[in-house]
MIPA-15900 format. One record per residue: residue in one letter; x, y, z of N, C-alpha, C, O in turn. Coordinates in steps of 0.02 Angstrom, whole numbers. Example, Ala and Ser with C-alpha at 12.3 -4.5 7.8 and 13.67 -1.06 7.14 Angstrom:
   resn       nu       nv       nw      cau      cav      caw       cu       cv       cw       ou       ov       ow
      A      660     -284      390      615     -225      390      660     -165      390      712     -166      423
      S      642     -112      354      684      -53      357      645        2      394      670       57      402
***
This chain:
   resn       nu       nv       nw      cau      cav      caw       cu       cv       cw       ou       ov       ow
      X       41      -60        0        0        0        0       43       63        0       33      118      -26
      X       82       46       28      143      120       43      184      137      -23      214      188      -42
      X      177       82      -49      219       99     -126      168      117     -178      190      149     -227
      X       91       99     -177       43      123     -219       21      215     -207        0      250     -253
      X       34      241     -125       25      294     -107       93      326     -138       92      379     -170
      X      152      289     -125      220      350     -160      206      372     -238      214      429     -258
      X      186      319     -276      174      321     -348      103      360     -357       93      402     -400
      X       65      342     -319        1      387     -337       17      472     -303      -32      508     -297
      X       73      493     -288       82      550     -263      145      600     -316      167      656     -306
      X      156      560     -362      198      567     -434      142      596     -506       86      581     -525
      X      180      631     -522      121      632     -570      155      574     -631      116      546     -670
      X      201      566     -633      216      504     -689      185      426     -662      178      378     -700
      X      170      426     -596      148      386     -560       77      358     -572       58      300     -575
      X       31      436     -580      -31      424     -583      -44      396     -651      -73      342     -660
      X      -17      439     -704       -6      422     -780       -2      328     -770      -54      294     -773
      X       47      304     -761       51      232     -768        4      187     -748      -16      139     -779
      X      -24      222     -650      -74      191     -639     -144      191     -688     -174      138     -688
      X     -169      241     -725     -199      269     -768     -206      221     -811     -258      189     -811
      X     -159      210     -852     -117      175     -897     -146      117     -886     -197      107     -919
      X     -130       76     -848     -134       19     -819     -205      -16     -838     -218      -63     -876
      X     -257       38     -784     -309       33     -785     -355       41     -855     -406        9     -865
      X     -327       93     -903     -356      104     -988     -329       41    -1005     -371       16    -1042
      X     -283        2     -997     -262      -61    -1058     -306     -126    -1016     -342     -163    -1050
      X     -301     -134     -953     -347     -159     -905     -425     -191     -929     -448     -248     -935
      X     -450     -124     -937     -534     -100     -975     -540     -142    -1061     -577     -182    -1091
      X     -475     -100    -1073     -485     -138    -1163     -481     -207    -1142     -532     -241    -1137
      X     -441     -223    -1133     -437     -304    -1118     -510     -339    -1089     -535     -386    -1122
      X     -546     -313    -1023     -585     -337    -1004     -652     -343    -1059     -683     -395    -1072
      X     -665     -269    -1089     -718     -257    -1110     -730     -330    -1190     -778     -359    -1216
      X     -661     -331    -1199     -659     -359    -1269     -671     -440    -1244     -705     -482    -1273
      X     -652     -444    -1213     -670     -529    -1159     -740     -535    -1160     -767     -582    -1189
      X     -776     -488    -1130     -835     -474    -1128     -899     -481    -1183     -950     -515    -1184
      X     -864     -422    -1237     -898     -434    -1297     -903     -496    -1321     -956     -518    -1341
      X     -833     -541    -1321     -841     -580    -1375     -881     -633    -1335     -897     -678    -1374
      X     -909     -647    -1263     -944     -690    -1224    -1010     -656    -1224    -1055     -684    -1192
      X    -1022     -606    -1251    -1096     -571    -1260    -1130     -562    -1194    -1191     -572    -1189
      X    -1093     -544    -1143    -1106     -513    -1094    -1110     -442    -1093    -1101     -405    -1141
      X    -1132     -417     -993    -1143     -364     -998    -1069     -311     -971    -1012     -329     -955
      X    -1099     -241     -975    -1027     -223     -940     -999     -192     -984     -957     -152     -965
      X    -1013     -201    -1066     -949     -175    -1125     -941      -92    -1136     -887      -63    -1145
      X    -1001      -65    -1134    -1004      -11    -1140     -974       34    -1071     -944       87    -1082
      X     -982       13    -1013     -952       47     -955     -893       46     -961     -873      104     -959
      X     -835        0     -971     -774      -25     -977     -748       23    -1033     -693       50    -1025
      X     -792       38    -1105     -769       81    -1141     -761      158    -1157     -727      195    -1192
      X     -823      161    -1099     -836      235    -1080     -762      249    -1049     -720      292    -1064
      X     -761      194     -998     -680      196     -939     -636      204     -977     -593      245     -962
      X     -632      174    -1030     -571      168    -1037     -553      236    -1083     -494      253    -1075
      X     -586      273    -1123     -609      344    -1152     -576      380    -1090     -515      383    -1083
      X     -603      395    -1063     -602      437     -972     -522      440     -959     -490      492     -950
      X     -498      378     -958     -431      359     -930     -395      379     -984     -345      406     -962
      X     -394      380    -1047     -367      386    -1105     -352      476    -1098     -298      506    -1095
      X     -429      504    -1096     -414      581    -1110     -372      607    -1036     -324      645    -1038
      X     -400      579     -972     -357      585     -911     -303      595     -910     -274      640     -880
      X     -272      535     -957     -199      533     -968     -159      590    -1003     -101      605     -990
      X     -198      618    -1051     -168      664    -1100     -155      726    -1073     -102      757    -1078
      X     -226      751    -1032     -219      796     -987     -154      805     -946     -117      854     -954
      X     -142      753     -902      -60      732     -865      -18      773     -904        5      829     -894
      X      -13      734     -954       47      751    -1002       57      804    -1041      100      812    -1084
      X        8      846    -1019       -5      915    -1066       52      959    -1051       74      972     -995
      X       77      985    -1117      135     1022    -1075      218      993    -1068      270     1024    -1060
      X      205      921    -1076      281      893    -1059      324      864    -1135      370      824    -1145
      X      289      899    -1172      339      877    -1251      394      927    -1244      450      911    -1262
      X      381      995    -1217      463     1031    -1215      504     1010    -1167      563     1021    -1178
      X      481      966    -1083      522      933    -1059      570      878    -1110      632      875    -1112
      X      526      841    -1144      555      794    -1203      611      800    -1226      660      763    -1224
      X      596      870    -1259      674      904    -1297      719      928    -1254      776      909    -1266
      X      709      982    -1186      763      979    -1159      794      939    -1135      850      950    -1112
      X      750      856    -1134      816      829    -1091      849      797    -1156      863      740    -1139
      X      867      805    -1216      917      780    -1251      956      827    -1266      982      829    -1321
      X      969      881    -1213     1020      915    -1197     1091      885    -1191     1141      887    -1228
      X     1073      854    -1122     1140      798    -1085     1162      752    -1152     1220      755    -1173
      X     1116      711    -1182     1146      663    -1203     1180      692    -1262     1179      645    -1301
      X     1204      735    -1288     1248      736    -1347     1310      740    -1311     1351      771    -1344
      X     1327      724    -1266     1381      724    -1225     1369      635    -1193     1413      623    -1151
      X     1338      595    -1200     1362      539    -1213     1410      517    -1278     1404      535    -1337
      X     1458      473    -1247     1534      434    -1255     1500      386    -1328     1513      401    -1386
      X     1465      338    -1310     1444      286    -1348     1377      322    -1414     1316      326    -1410
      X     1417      337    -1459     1379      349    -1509     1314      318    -1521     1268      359    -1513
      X     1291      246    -1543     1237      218    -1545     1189      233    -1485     1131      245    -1502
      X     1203      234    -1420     1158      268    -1372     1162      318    -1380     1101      325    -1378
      X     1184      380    -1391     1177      430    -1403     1111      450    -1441     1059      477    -1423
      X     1138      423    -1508     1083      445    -1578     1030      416    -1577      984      448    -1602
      X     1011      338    -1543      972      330    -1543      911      376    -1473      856      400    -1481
      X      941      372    -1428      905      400    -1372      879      470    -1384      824      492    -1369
      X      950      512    -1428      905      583    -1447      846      581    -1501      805      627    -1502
      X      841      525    -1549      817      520    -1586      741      496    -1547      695      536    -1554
      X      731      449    -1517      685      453    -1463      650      483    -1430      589      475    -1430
      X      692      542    -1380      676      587    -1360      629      646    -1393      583      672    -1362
      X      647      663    -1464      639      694    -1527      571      679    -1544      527      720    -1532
      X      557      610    -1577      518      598    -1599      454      603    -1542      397      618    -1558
      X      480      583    -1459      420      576    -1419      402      631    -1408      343      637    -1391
      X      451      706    -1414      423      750    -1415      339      776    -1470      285      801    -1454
      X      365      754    -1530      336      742    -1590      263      722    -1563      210      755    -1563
      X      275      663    -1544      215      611    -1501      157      678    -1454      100      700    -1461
      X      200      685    -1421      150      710    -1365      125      779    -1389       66      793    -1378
      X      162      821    -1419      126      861    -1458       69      867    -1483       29      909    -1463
      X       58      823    -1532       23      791    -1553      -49      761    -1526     -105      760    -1551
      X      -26      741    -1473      -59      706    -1423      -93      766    -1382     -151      759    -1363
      X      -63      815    -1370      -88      894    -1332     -143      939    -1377     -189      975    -1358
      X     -122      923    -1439     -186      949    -1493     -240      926    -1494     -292      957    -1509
      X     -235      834    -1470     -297      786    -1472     -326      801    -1432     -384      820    -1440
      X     -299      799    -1376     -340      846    -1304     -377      882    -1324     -435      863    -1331
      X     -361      938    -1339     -382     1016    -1357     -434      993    -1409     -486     1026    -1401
      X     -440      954    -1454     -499      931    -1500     -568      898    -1441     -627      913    -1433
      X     -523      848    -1410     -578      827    -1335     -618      859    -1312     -678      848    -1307
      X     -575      920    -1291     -603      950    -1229     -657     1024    -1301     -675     1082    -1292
      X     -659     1006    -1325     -692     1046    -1374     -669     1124    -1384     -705     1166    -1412
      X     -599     1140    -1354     -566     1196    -1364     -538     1239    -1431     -518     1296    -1437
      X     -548     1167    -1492     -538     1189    -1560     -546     1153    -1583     -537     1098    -1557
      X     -574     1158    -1668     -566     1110    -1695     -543     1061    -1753     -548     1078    -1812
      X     -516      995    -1731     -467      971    -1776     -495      927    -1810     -556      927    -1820
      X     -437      862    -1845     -465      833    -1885     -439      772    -1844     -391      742    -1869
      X     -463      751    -1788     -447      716    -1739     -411      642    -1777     -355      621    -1760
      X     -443      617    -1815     -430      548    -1830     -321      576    -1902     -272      542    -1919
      X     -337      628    -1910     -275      638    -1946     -218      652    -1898     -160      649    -1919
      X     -231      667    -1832     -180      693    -1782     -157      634    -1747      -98      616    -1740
      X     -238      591    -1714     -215      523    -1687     -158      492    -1735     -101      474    -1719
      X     -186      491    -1795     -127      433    -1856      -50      476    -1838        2      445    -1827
      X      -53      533    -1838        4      550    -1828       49      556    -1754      110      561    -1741
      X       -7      553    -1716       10      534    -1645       52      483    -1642      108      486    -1615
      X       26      423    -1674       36      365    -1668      111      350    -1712      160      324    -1685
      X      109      369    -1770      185      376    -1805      240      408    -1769      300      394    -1772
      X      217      444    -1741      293      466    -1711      286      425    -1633      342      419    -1607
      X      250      405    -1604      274      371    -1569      308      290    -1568      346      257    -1532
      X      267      282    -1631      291      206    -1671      369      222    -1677      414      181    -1667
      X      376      292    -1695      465      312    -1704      510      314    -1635      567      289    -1638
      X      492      337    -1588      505      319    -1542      521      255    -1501      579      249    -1483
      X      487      219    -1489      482      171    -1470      545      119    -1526      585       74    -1512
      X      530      152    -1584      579      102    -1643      647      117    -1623      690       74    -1633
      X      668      182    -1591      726      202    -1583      741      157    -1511      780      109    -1515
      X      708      176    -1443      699      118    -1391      740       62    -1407      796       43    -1389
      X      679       33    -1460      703      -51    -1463      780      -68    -1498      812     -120    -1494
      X      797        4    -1537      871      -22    -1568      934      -19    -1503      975      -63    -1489
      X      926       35    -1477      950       24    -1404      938      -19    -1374      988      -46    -1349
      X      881      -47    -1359      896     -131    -1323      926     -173    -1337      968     -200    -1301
      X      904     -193    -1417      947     -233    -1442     1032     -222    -1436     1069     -270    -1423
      X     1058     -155    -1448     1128     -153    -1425     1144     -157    -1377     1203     -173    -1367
      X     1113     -147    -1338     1145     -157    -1249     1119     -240    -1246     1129     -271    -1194
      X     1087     -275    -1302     1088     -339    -1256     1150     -370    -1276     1185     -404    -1239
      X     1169     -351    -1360     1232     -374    -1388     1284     -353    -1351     1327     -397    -1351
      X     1302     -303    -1318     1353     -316    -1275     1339     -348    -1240     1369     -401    -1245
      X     1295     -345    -1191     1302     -400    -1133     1318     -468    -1168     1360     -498    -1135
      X     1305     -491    -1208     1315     -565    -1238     1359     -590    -1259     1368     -651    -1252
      X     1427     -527    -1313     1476     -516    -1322     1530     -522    -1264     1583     -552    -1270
      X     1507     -490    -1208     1557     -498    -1141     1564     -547    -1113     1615     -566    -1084
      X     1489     -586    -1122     1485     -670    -1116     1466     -713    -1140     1425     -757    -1127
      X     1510     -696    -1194     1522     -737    -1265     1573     -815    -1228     1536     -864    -1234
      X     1609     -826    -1211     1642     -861    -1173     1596     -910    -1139     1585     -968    -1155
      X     1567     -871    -1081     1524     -913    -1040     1461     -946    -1085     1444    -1004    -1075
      X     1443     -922    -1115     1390     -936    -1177     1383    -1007    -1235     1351    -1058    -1251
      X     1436     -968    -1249     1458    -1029    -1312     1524    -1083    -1298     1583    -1065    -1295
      X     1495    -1161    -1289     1544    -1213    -1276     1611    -1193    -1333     1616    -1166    -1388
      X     1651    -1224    -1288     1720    -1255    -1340     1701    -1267    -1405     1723    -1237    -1455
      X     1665    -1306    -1404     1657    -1355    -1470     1579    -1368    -1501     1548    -1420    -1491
      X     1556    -1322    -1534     1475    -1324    -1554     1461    -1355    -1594     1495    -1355    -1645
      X     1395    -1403    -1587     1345    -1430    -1587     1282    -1426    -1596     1254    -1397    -1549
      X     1240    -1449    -1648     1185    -1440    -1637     1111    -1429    -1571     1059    -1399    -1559
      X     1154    -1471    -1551     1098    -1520    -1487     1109    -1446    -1429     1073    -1434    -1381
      X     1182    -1396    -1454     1184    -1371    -1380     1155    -1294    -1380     1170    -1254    -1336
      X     1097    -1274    -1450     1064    -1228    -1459     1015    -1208    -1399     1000    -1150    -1386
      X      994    -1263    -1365      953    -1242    -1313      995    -1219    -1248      981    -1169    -1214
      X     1034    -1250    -1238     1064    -1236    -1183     1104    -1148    -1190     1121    -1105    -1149
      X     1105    -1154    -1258     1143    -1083    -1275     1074    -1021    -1269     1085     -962    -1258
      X     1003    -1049    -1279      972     -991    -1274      959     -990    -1189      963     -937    -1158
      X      940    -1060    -1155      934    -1018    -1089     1004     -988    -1051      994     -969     -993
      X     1064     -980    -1072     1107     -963    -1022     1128     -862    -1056     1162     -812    -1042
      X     1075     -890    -1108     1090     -810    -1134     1009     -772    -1098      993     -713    -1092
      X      984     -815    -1085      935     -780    -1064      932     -775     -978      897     -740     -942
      X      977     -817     -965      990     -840     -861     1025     -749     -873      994     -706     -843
      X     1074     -731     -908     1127     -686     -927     1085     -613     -902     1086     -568     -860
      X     1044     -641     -969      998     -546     -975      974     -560     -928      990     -507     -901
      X      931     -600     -867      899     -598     -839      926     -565     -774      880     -545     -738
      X      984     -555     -752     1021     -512     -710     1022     -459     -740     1000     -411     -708
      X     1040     -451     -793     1020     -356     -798      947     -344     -805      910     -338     -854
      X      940     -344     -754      843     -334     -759      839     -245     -793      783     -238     -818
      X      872     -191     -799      874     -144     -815      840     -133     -895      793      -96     -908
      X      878     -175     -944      889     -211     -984      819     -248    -1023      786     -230    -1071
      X      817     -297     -984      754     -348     -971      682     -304     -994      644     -306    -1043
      X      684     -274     -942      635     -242     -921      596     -195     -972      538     -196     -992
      X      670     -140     -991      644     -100    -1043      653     -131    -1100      669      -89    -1142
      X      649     -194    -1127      655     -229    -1190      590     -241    -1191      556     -230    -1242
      X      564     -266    -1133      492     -305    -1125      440     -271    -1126      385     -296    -1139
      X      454     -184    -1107      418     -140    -1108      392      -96    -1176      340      -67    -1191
      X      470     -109    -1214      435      -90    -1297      428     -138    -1335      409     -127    -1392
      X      438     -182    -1319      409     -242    -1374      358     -258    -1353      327     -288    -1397
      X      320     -252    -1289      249     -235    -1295      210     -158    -1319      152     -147    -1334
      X      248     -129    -1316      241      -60    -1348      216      -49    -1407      168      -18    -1429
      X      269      -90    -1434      284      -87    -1509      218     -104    -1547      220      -76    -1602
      X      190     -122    -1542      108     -169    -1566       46     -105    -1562        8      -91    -1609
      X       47      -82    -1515       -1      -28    -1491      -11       11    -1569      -57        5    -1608
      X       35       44    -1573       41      107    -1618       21       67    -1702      -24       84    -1740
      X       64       20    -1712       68      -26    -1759       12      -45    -1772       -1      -28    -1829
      X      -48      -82    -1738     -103      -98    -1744     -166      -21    -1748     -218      -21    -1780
      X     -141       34    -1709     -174       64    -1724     -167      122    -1786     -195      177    -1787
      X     -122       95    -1835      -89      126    -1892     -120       77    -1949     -119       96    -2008
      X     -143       24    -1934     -169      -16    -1972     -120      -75    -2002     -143     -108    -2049
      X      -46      -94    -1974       17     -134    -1994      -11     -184    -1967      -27     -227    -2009
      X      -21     -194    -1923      -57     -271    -1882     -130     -271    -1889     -165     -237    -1927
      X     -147     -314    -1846     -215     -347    -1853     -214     -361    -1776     -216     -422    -1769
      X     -213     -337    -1728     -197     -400    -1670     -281     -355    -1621     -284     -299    -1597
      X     -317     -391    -1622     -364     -386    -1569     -368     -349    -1524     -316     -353    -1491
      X     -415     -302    -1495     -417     -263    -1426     -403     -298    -1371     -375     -272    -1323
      X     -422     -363    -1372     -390     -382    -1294     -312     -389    -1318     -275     -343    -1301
      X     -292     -431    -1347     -215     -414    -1354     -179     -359    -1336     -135     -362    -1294
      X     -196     -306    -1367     -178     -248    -1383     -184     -226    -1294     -138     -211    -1256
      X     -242     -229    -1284     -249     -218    -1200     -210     -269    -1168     -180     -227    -1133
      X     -181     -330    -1148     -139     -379    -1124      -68     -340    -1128      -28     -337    -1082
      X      -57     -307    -1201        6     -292    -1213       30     -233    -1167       82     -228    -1135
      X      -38     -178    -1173      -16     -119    -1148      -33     -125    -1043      -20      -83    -1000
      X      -54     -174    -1038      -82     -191     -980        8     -222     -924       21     -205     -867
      X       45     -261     -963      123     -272     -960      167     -218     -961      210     -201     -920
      X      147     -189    -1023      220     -145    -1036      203      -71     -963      252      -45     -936
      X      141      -53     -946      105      -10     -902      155      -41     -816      185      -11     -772
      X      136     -132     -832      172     -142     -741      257     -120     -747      290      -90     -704
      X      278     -143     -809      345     -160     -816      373      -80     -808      434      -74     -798
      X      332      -19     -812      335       55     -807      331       69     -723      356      112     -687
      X      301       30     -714      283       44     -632      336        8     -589      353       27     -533
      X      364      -55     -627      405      -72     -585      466      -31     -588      494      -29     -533
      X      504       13     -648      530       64     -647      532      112     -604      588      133     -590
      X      474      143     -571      455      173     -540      465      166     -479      503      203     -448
      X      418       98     -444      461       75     -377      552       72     -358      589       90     -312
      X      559       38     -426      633       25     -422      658       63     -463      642       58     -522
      X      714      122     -436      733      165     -517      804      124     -540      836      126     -592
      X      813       81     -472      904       40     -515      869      -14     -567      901      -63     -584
      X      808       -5     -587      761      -41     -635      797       14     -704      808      -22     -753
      X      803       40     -709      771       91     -747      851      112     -787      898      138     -756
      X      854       98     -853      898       86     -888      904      163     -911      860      204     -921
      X      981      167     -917     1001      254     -930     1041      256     -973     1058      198     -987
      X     1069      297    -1006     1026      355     -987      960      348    -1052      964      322    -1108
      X      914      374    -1025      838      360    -1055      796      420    -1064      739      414    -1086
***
């Protein structure tokens, strides 16, 4: 309870809990529908509510976005570098975007809501794409360093399995790592499906964002979770 009160006293805190609860709803409601029960329409109202809730939060924080890729052009390691500013960049892009949709919501002007969402969604698809190339390099080093421990003397067919769980025993200590891999590759689907590239179902889509939402929170509890610079 004491760790749900620290995070609910954050405003990035509430956002996730938020979060949580909008991918939560999709998931439930779509369970629902397809069993022709009742309940679907409340769950979607909710999850609307929690959706614009969220945007509100975030109103305002796309120029945080850009200033913080201040610091990093003064990161050492080029590939983190470009990719993270590139990230940063594009999520600015994102939430922008996302601050106009609001403003269409709340009936303060008016847009062409469904052309802003698509574009909402592209630049955060860019984002997140930049994310995942950084994971992937930070997992290749780690694997590279234990390249040794990894791969026998003398290879074999038969010893492919043993080679994926000790690469995965590996990553599984850098939970830093782990974590934010697991968090955009459930990510990654959201934007994608709602761009029209996938096909993958509202409960999915809710399952996905319902994970990548805890795997944010566990960040949160734990910041030596929380892979940097980010």
């Amino acid at each position: 309870m004491d760790q749900i009160i620290k995070i609910n006293n954050q405003t990035a805190g509430r956002d996730k809990l938020a979060r949580l609860l909008q991918y939560l709803s999709r998931f439930l409601w779509h369970n629902l529908q397809k069993n022709h029960k009742n309940g679907v329409v409340g769950l979607k109202n909710l999850e609307f509510q929690l959706s614009t809730f969220r945007k509100l939060l975030r109103f305002g924080r796309f120029t945080e976005s850009i200033y913080a890729t201040l610091p990093l052009f003064e990161e050492e390691e080029a590939t983190i570098r470009y990719t993270v500013i590139l990230s940063k960049i594009t999520n600015s892009l994102f939430l922008l975007a996302d601050h106009i949709l609001w403003l269409g919501r709340a009936d303060l002007c008016s847009i062409d809501t469904e052309r802003w969402a698509n574009l909402s969604n592209r630049y955060w698809l860019y984002s997140i794409t930049m994310n995942l190339v950084r994971d992937f390099y930070e997992i290749s080093i780690i694997l590279k360093s234990n390249k040794s421990t990894i791969l026998p003397k003398k290879f074999h067919s038969k010893d492919i399995v043993d080679i994926v769980f000790k690469s995965i025993a590996i990553l599984s200590i850098n939970q830093n790592v782990l974590i934010d891999t697991i968090k955009n590759c459930c990510d990654f689907f959201i934007p994608l499906t709602s761009l029209g590239f996938t096909k993958l179902s509202p409960g999915l889509i809710g399952l996905l964002g319902a994970i990548s939402s805890i795997a944010g929170l566990l960040i949160l509890i734990d910041p030596s979770k929380k892979l940097t610079p980010s």
